[in-house]
C-alpha positions in Angstrom: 0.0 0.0 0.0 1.7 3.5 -1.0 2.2 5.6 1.8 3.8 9.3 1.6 7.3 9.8 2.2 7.6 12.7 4.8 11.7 13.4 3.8 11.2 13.5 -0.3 7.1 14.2 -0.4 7.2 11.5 -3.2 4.9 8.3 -2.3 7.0 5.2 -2.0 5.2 1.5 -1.3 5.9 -0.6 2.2 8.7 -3.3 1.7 6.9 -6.7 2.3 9.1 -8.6 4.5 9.7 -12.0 6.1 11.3 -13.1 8.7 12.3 -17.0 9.7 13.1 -17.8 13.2 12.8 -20.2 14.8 14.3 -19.4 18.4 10.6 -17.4 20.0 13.1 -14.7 21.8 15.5 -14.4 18.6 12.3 -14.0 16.5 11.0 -11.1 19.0 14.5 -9.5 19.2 14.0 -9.2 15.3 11.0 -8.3 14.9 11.5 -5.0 17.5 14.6 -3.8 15.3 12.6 -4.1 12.1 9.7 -2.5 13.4 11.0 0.4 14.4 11.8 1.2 10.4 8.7 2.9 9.4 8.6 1.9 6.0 8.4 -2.5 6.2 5.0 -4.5 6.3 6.7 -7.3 8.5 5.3 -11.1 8.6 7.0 -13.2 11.4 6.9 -17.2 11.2 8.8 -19.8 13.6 9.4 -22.4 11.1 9.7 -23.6 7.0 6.1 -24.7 7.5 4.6 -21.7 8.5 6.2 -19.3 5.8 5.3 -21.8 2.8 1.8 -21.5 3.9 2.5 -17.1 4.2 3.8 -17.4 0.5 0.7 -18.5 -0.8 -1.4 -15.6 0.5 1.6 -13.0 0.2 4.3 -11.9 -2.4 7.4 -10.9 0.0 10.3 -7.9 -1.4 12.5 -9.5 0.9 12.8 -13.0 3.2 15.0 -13.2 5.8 16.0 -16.9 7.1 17.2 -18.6 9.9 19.7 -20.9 8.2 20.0 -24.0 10.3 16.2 -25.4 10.6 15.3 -28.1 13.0 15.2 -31.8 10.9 17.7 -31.5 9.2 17.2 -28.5 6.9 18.8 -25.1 6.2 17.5 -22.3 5.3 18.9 -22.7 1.4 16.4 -25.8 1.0 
């Protein structure tokens, strides 16, 4: 959704963003840096699972990963 810029006055979109984390006070500690840029639409998910399901109701700018995954997985799979 464009929102106005207050430092240019040009209108400039939110960055869609995920994040991936599975440690719950990691995830927070993210999530309270990000939120404090004003212009991100943040989605937060704990595991793979969760953010497969949030990519098929949402197109993301940017996706930021955990890389090591409990079973076995990384972030790059």
């Amino acid at each position: 959704m464009p929102t106005s810029s207050r430092s240019t006055g040009r209108r400039s979109r939110l960055l869609r963003v995920s994040t991936v984390e599975g440690n719950a006070t990691a995830r927070s500690n993210l999530r309270s840096h990000l939120m404090s840029t004003e212009h991100l639409d943040l989605e937060n998910y704990s595991n793979e699972g969760e953010l497969k399901n949030g990519l098929q109701l949402n197109n993301f700018d940017l996706v930021l990963m955990d890389y090591h995954f409990r079973q076995s997985k990384n972030g790059a799979e």
